[in-house]
N, CA, C and O of each residue as an XYZ file, in Angstrom:
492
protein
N      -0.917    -27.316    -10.524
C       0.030    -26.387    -11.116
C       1.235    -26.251    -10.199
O       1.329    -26.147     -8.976
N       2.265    -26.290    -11.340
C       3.442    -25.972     -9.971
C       4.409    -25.345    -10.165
O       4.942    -25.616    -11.241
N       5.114    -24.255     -9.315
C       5.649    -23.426     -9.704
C       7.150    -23.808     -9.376
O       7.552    -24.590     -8.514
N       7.786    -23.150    -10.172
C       9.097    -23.540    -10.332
C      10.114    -22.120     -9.829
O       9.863    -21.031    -10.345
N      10.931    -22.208     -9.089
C      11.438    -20.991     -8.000
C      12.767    -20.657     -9.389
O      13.416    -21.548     -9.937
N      12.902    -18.859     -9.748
C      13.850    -19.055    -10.609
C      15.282    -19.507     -9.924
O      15.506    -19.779     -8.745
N      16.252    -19.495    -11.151
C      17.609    -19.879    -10.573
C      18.372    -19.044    -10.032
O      19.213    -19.468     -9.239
N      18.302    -17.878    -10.265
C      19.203    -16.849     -9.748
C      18.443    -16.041     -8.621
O      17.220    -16.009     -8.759
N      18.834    -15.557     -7.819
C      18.008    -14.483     -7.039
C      17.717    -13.218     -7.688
O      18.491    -13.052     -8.631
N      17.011    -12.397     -7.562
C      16.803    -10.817     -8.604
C      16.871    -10.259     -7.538
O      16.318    -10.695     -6.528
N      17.892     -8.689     -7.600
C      17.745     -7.689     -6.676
C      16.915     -6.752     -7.175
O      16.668     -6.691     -8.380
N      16.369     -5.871     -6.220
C      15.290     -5.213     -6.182
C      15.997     -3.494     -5.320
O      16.187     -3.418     -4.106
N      16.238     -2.446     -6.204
C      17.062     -1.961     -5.469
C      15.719     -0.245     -5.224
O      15.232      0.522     -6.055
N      15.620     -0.317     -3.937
C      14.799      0.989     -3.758
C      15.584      2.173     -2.897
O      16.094      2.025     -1.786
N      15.552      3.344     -3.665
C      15.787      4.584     -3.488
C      15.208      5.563     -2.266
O      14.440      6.422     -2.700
N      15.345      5.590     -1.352
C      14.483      6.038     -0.454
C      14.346      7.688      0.006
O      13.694      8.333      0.828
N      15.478      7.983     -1.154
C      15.268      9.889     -0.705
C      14.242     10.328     -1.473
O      13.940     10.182     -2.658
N      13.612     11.090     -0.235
C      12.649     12.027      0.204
C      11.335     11.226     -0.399
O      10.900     11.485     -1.521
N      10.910     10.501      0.225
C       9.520      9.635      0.033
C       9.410      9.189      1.266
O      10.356      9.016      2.035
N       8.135      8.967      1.524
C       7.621      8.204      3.046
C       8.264      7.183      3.239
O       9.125      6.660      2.532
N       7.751      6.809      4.445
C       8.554      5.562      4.973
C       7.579      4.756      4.540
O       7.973      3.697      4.052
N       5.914      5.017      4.585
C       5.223      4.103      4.596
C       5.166      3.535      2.901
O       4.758      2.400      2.657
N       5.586      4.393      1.896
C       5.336      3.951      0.575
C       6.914      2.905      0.330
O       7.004      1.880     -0.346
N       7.710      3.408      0.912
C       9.298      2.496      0.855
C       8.860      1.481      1.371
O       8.944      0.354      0.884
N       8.420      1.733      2.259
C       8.196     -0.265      3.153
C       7.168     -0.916      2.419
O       7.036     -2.139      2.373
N       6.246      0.138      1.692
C       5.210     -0.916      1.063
C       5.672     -1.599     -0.456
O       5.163     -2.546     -1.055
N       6.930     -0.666     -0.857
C       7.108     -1.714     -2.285
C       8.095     -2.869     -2.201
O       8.142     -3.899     -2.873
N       9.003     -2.370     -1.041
C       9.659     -3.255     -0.341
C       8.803     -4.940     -0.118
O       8.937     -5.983     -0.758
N       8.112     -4.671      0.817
C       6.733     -5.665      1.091
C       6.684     -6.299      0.046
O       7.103     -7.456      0.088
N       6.129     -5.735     -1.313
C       5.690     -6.510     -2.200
C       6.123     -6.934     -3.089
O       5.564     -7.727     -3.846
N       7.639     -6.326     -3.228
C       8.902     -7.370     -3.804
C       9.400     -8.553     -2.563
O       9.436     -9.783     -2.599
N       9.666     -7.801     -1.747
C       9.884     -9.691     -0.878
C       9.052    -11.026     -0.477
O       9.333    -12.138     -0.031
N       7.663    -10.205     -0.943
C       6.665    -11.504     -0.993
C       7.090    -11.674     -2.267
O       7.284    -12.882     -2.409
N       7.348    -11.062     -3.318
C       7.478    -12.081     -4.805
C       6.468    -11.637     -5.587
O       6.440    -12.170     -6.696
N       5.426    -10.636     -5.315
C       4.751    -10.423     -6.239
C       5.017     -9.341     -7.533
O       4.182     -8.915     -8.331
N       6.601     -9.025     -7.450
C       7.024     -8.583     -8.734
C       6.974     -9.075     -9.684
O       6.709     -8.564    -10.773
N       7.401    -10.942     -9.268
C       8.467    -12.052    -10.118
C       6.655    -13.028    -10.788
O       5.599    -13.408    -10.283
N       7.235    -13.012    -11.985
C       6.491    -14.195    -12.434
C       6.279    -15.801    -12.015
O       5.637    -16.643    -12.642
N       7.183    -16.005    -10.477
C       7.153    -17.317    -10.382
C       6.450    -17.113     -9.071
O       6.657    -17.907     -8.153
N       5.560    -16.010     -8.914
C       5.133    -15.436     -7.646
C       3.916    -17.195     -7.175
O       3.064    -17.716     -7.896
N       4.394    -17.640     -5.677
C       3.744    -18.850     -5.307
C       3.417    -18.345     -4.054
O       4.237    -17.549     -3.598
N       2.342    -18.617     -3.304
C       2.021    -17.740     -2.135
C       1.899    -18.607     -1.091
O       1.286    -18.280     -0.074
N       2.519    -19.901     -1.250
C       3.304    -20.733     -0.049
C       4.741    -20.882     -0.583
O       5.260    -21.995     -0.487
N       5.257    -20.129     -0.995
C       7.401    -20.239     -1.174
C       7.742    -18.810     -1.257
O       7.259    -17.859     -1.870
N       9.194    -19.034     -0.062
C       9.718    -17.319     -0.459
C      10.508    -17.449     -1.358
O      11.470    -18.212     -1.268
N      10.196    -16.568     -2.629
C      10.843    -16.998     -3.666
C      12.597    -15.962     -3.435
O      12.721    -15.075     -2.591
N      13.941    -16.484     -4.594
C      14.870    -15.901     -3.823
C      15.213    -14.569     -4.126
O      16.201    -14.255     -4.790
N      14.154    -13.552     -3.493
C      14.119    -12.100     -3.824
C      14.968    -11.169     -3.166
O      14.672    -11.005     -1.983
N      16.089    -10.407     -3.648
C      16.899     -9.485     -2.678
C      16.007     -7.829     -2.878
O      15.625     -7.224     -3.880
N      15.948     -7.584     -1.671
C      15.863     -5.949     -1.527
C      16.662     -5.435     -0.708
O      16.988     -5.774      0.429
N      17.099     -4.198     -1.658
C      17.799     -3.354     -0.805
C      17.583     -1.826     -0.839
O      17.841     -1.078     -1.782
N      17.087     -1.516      0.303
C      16.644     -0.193      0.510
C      17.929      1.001      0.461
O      18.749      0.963      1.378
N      18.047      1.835     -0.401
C      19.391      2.703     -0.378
C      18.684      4.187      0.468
O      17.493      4.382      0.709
N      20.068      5.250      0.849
C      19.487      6.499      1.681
C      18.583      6.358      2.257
O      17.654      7.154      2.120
N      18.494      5.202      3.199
C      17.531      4.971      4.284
C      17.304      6.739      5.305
O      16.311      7.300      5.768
N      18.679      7.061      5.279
C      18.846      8.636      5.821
C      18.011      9.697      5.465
O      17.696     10.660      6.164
N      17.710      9.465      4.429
C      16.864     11.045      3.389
C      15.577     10.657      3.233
O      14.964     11.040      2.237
N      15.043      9.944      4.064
C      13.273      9.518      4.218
C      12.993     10.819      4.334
O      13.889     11.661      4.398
N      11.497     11.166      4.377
C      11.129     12.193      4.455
C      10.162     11.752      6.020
O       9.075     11.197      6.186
N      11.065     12.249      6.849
C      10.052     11.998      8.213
C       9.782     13.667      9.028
O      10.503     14.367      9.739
N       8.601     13.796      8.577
C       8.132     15.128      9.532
C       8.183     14.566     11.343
O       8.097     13.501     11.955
N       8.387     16.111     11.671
C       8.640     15.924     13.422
C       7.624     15.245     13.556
O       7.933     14.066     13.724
N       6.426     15.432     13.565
C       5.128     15.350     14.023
C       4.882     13.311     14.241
O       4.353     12.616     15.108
N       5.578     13.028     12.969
C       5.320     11.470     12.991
C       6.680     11.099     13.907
O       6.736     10.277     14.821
N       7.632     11.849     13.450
C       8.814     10.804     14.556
C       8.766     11.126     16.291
O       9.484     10.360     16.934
N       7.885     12.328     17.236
C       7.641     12.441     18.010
C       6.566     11.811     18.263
O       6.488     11.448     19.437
N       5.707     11.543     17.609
C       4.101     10.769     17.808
C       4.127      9.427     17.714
O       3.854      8.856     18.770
N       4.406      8.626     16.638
C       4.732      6.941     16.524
C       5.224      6.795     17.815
O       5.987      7.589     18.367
N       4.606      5.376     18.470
C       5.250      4.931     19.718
C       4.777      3.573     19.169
O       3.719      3.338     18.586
N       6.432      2.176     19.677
C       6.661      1.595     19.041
C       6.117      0.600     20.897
O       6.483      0.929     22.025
N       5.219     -0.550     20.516
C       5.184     -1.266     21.836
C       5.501     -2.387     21.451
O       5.655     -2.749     20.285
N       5.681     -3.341     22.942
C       5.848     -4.392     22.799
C       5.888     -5.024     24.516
O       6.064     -4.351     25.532
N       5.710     -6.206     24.436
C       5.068     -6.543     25.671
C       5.868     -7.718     26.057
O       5.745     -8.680     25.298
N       6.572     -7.846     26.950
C       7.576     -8.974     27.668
C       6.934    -10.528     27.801
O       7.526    -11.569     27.517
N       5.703    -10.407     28.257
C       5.686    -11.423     29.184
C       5.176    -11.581     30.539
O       4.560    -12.554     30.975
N       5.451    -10.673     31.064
C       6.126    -10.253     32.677
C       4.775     -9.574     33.347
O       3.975     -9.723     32.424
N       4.291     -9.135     34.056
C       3.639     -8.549     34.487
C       4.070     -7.065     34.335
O       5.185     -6.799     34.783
N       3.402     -6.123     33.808
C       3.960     -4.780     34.082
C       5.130     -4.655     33.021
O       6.127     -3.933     32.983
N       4.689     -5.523     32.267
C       6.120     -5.595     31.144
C       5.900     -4.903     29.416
O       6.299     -5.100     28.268
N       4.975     -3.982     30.207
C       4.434     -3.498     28.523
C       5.513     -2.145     28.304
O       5.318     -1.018     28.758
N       6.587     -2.545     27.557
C       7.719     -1.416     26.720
C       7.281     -0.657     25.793
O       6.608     -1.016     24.827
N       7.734      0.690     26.114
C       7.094      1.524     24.727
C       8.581      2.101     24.589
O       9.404      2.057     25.503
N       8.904      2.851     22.853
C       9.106      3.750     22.461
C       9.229      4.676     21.906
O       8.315      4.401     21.129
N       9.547      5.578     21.577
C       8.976      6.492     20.052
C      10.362      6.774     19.465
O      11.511      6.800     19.905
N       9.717      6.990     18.189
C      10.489      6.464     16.945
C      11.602      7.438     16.622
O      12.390      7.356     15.679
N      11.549      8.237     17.419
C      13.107      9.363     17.187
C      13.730      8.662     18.512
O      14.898      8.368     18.260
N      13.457      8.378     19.516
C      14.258      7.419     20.520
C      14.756      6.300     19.856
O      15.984      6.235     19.914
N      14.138      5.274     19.159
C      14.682      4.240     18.552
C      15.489      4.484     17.118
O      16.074      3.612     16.476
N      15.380      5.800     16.803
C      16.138      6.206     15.540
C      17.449      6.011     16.473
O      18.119      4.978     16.451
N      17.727      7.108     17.281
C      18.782      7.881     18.441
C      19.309      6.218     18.750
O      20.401      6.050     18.209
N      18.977      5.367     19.240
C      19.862      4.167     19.877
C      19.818      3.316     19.127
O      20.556      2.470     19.631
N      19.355      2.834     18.003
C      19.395      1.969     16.772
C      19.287      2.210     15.181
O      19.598      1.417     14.291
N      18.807      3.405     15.067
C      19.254      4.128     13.662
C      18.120      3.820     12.836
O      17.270      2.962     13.073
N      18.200      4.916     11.428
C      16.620      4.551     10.606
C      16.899      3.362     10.488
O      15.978      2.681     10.938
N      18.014      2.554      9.966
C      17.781      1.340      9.540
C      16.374     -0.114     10.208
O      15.544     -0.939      9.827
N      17.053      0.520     11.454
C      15.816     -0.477     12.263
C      14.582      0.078     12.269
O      13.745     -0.730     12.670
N      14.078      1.274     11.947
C      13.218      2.234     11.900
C      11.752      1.353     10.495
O      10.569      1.032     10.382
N      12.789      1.383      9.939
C      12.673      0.471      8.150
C      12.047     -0.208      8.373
O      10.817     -0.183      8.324
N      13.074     -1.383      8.826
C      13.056     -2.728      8.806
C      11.657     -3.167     10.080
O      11.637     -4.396     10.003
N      11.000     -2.917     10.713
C      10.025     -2.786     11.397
C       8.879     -2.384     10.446
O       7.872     -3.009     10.114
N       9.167     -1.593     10.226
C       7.859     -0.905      9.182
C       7.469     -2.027      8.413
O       6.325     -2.468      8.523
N       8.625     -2.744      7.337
C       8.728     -3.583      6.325
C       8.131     -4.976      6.895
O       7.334     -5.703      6.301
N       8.656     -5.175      8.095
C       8.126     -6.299      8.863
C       6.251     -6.347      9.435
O       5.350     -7.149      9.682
N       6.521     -4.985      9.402
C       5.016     -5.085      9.696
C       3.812     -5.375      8.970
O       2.698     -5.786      9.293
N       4.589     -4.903      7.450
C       3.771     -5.708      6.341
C       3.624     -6.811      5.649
O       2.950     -7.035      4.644
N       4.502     -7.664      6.444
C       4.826     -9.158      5.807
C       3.544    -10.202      6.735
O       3.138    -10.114      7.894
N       3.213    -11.103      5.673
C       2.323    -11.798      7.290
C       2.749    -12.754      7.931
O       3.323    -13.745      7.478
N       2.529    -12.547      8.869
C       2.940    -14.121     10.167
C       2.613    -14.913     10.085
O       1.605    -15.443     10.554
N       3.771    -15.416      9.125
C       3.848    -16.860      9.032
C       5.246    -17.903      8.760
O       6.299    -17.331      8.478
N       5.241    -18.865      8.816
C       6.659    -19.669      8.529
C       7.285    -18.551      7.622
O       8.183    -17.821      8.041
N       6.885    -18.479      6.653
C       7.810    -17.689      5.472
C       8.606    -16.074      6.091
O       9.617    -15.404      5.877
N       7.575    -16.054      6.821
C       8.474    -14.324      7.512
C       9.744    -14.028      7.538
O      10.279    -13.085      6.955
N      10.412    -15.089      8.434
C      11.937    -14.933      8.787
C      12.591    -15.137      7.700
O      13.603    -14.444      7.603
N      12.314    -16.054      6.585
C      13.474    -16.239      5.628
C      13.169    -15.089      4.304
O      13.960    -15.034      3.362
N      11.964    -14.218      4.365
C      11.820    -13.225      3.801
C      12.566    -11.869      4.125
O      13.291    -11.114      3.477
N      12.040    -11.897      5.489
C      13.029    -10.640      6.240
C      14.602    -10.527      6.007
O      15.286     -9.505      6.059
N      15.072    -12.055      5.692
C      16.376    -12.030      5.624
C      17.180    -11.953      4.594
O      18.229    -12.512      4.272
N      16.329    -10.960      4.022
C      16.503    -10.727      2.183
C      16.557     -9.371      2.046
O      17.061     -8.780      1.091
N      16.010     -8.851      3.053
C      16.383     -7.342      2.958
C      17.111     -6.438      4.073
O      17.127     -6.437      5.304
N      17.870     -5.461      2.781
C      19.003     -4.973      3.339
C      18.706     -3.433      3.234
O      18.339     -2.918      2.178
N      18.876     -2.790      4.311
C      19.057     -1.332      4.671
C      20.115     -0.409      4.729
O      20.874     -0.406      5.698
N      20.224      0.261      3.929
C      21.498      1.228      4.107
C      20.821      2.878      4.035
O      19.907      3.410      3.406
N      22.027      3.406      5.252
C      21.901      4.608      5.655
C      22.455      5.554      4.485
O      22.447      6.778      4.624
């Protein structure tokens, strides 16, 4: 069987005031894998746009943006970076806040990067 990628790209436009972050990133997720689209193939990124609108008007209680701590590890000895997620709001904005979340639900694999690069965040 073989699937045929449509011709046009379809945008996918999500609303993000006052709903979680975690339910925005999850429909997000499952329009940029393609499982909206009828030509859904689960080795091709099919050409899906999302765009997340009022990334600003999430509904984030203190409790999660003081508590989430975001890691990541250099390399290096002693190179394990943390931060929490009202720090990384403060020097990079919800947008990157998002787009992490969204990433976190995609799986690691070839297809990741040219998926990720389909969705767009606005404040």
């Amino acid at each position: 069987m073989t699937s045929l990628k449509p011709a046009q790209p379809t945008t996918y436009t999500i609303d993000a005031t006052n709903r979680t972050l975690g339910r925005v990133a999850s429909e997000a997720a499952h329009a940029l894998l393609g499982k909206r689209s009828a030509h859904y193939a689960q080795n091709q990124a099919l050409p899906v746009k999302v765009v997340i609108e009022n990334a600003a008007k999430l509904h984030l209680p203190e409790r999660r943006t003081k508590g989430k701590v975001y890691t990541r590890y250099t390399g290096y000895p002693g190179g394990l970076r943390e931060i929490r997620m009202d720090k990384l709001i403060a020097k990079k904005g919800i947008e990157e806040v998002v787009r992490k979340t969204v990433d976190g639900m995609i799986p690691r694999n070839k297809l990741r990067t040219p998926r990720m690069k389909n969705l767009t965040v606005k404040a």
